[in-house]
N, C-alpha and C positions, 0 to 999 in steps of 0.2 A: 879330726885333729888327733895325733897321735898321743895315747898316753906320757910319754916321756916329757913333750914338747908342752903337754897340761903342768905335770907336775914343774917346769922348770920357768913357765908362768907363777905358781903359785909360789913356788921360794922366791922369788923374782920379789913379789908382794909383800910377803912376808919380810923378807930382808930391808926394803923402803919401809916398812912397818917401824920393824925396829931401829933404824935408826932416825926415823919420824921420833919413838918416843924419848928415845937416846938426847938428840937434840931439839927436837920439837919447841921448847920454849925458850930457849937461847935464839932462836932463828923466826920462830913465830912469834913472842912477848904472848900477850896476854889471850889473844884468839887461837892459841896452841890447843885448847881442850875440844873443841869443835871441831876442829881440822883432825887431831886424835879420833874424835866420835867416830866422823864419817871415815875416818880410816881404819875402821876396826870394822865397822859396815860392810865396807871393802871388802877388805881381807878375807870376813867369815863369807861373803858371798861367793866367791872368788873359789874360797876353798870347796864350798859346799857343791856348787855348779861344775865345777874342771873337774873337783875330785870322787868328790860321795856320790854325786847325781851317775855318770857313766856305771861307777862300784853298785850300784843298787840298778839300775836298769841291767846290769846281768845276771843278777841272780846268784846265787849258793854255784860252784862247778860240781858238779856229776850228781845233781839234786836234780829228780826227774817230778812232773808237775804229781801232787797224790791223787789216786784210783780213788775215785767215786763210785761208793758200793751204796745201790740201794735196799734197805729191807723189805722183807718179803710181809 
């Protein structure tokens, strides 16, 4: 999946996020906080998995792996 098409997933979420909490309990009543919970579950999964997981499986750019010197 192409980076662009992650992140525009993830404002996607983000955006239902906040107007989850905007209206959330006008439209929810009183199970609004549960449905919040698991929406912020969401969200932070969402971000961590599309965004930070790909960003961390490549590493630093033009970081080459360090030289293993053994003493004599």
């Amino acid at each position: 999946m192409a980076s662009a098409r992650r992140r525009v997933i993830v404002v996607a979420v983000g955006v239902a996020y906040a107007v989850l909490l905007v209206f959330g309990e006008r439209l929810l009543g009183g199970s609004a906080g549960v449905v919040i919970l698991v929406a912020s579950f969401v969200v932070g999964f969402a971000w961590l998995v599309l965004l930070v997981a790909p960003w961390a499986a490549r590493g630093r750019p033009g970081r080459r792996a360090p030289v293993r010197r053994e003493r004599p």
